[in-house]
N, CA, C and O atoms as a printed pandas DataFrame, in Angstrom:
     atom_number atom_name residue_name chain_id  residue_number  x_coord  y_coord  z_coord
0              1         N          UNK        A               1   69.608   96.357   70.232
1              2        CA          UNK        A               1   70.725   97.183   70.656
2              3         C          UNK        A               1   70.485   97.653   72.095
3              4         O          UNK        A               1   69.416   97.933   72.637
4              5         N          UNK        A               2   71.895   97.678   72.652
5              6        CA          UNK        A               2   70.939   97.947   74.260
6              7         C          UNK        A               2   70.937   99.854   74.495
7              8         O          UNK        A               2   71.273  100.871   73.888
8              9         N          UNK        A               3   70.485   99.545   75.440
9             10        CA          UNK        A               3   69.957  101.493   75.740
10            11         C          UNK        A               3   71.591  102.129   75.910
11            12         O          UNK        A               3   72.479  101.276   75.898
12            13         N          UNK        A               4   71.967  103.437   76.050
13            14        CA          UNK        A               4   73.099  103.973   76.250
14            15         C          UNK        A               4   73.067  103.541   77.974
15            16         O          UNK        A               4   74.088  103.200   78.572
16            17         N          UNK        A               5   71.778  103.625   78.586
17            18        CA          UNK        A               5   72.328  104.005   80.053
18            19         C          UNK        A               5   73.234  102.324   80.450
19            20         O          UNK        A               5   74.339  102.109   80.947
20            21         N          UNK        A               6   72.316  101.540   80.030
21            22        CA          UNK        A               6   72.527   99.993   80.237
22            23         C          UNK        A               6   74.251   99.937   79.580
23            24         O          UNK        A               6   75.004   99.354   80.360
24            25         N          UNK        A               7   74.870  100.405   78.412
25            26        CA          UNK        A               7   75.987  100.591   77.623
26            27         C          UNK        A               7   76.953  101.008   78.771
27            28         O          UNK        A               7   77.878  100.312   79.189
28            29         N          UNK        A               8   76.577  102.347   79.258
29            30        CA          UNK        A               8   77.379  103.565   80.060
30            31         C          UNK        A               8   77.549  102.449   81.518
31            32         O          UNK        A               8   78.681  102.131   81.883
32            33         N          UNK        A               9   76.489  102.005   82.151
33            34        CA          UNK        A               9   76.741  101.300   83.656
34            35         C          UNK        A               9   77.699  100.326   83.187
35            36         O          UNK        A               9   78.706  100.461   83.882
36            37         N          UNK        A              10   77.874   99.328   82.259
37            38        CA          UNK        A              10   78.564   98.218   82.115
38            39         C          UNK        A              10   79.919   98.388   81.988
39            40         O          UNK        A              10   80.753   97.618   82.464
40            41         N          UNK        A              11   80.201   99.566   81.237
41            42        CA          UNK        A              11   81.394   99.911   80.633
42            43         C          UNK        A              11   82.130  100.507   81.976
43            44         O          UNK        A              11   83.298  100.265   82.283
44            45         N          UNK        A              12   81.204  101.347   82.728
45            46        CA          UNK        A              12   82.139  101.653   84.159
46            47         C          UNK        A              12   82.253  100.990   84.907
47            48         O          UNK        A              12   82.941  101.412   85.837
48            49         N          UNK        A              13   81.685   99.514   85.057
49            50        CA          UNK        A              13   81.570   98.368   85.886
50            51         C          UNK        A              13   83.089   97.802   85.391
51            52         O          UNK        A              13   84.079   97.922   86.112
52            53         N          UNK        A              14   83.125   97.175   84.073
53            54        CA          UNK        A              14   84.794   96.654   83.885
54            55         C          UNK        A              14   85.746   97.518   83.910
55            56         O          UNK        A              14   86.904   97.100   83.872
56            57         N          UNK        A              15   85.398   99.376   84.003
57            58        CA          UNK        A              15   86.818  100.498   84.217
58            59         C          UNK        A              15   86.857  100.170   85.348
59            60         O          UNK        A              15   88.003   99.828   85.640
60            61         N          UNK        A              16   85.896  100.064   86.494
61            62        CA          UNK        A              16   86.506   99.734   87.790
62            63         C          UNK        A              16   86.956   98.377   88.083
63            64         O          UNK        A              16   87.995   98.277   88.736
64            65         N          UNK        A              17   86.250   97.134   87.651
65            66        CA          UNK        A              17   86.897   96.103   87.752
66            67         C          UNK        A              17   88.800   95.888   86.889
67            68         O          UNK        A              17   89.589   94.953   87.021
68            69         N          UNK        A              18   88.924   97.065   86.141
69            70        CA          UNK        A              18   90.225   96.290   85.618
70            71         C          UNK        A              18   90.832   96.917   86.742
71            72         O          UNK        A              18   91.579   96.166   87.369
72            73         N          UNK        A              19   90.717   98.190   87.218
73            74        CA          UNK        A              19   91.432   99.215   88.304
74            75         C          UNK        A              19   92.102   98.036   89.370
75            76         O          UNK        A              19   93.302   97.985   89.637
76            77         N          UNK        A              20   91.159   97.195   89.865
77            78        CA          UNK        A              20   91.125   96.153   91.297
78            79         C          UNK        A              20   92.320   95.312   90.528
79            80         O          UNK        A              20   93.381   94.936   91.028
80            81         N          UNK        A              21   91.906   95.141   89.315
81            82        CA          UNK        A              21   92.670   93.450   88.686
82            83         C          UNK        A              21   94.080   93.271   89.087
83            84         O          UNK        A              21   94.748   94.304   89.139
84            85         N          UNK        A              22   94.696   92.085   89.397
85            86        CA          UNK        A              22   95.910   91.957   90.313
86            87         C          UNK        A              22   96.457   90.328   89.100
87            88         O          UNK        A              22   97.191   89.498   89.637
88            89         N          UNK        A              23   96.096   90.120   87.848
89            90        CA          UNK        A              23   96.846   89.926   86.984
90            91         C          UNK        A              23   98.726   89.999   87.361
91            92         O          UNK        A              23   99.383   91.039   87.390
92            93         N          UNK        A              24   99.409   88.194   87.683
93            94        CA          UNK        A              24  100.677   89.110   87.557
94            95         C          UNK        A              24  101.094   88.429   86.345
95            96         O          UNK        A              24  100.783   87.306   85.949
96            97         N          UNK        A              25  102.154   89.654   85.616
97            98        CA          UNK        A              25  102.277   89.772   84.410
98            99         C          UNK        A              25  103.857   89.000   84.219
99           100         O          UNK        A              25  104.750   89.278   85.019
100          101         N          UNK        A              26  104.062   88.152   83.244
101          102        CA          UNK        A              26  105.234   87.382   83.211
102          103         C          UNK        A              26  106.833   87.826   83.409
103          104         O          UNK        A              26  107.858   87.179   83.623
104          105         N          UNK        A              27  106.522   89.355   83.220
105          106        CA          UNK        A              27  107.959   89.983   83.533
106          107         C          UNK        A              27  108.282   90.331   84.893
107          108         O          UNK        A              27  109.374   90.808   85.204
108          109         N          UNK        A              28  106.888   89.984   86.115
109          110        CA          UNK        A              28  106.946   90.234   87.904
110          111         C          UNK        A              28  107.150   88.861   88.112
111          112         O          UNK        A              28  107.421   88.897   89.313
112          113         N          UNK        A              29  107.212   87.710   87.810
113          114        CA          UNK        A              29  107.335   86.574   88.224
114          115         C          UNK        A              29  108.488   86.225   87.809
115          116         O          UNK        A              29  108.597   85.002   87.715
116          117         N          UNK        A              30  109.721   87.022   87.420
117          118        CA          UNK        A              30  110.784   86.488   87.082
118          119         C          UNK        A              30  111.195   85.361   88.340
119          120         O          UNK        A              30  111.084   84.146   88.172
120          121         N          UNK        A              31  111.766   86.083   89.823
121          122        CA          UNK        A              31  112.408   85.565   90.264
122          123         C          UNK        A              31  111.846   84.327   91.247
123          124         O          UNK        A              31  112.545   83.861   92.147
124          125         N          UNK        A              32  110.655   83.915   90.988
125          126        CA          UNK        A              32  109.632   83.281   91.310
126          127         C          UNK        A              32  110.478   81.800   90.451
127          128         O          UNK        A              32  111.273   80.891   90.688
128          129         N          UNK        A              33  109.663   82.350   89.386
129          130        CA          UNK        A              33  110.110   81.203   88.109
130          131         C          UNK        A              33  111.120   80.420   87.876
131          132         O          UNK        A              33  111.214   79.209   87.674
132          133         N          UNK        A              34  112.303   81.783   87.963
133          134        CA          UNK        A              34  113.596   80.849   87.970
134          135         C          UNK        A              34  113.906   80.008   88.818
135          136         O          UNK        A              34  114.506   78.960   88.581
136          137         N          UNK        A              35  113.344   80.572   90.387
137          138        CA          UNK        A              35  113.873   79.400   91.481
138          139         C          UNK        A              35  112.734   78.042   91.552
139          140         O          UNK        A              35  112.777   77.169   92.418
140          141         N          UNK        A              36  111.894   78.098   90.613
141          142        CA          UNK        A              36  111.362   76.726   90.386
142          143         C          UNK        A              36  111.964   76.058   89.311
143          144         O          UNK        A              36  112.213   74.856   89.219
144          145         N          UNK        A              37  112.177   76.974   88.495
145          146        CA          UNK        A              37  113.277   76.107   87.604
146          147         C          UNK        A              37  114.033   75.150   87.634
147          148         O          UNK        A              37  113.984   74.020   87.149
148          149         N          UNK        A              38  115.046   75.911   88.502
149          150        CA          UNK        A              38  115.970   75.757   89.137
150          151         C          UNK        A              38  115.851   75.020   90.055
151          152         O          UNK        A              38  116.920   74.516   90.397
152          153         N          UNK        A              39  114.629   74.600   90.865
153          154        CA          UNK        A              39  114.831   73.120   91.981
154          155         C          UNK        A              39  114.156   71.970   90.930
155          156         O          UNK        A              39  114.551   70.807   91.007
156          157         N          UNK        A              40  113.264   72.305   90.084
157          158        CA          UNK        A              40  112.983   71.096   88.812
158          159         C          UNK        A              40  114.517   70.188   88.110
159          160         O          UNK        A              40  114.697   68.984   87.928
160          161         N          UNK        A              41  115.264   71.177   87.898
161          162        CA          UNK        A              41  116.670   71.166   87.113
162          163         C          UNK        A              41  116.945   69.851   88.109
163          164         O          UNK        A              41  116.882   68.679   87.737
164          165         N          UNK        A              42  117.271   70.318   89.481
165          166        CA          UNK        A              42  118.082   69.963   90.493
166          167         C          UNK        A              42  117.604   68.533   91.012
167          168         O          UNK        A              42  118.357   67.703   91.523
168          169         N          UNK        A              43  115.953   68.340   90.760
169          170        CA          UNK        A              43  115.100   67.268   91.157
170          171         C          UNK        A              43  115.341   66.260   89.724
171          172         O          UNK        A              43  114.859   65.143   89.910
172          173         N          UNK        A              44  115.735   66.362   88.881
173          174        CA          UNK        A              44  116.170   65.993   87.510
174          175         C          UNK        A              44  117.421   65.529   87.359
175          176         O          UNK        A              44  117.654   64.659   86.519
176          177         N          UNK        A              45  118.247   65.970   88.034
177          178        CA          UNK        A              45  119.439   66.348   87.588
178          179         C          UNK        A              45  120.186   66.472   86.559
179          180         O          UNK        A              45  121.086   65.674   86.295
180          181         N          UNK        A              46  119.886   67.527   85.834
181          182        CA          UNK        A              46  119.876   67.798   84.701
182          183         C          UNK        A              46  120.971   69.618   85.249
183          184         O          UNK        A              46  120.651   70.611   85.902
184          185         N          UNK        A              47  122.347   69.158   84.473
185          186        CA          UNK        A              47  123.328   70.682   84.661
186          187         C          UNK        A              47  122.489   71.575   83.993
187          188         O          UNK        A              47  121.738   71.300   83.057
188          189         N          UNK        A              48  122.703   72.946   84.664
189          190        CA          UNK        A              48  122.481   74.273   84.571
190          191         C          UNK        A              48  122.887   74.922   83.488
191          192         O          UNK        A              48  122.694   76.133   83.384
C-alpha cells in the first residue's frame, strides 16, 4: 500500500493536471463538424 504522503503528492499532481486539460468536448465542436460534414456531403455529392 503506498504511504499517504506518496497518495496526497499524486492526487494533487492529476487536480492540477485536469485544471490545464484543454479536452474539447463534442458539444464545442459543433460548428467545426458540421462544416466538414458538409464539404464531405458536397465532395460526394450526396443532397443535404
Amino acid at each position: 500500500m503506498q504511504d499517504q504522503h506518496k497518495r496526497k503528492r499524486w492526487l494533487d499532481n492529476m487536480i492540477e493536471a485536469a485544471k490545464h486539460e484543454t479536452t474539447a468536448m463534442p458539444w464545442a465542436r459543433g460548428a467545426r463538424r458540421a462544416a466538414f460534414i458538409a464539404k464531405r456531403k458536397e465532395t460526394l455529392g450526396v443532397a443535404a
